[in-house]
Each structure stands twice: as structure tokens, then as C-alpha cells.
Steps between C-alpha positions, in 0.01 A plus 500: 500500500774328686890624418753291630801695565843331453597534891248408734549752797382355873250824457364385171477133580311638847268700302444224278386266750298747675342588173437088441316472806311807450389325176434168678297685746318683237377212312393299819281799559344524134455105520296528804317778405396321174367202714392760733274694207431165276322328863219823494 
């Protein structure tokens, strides 16, 4: 669902990198809380 446009603006690449770590952040989180669930 990504659409690179043809310019990158500073705004876009900022959101983008926010957005990345977001991501990064959110899969940490599911990854412990599948070792977190599958140690029960």
C-alpha cells in the first residue's frame, strides 16, 4: 500500500520515517507479546 511519489518532499520523507519506526516499534511489541503469550 506504499505510493512512491516522484518528488520526495522533507514532509513526506519525515512522515515516512516516522511511519517506519512506528512499524519497527509495532512489531517489537507483537514479537514480545508472542513470547510473552507462547511462555503461559
Amino acid at each position: 500500500m506504499r505510493r512512491t511519489p516522484l518528488h520526495h518532499t522533507p514532509i513526506l520523507i519525515t512522515k515516512e520515517i516516522l511511519s517506519g519506526d512506528l512499524n519497527e516499534k509495532l512489531n517489537d511489541l507483537t514479537a514480545r507479546f508472542n513470547e510473552y503469550s507462547s511462555q503461559r
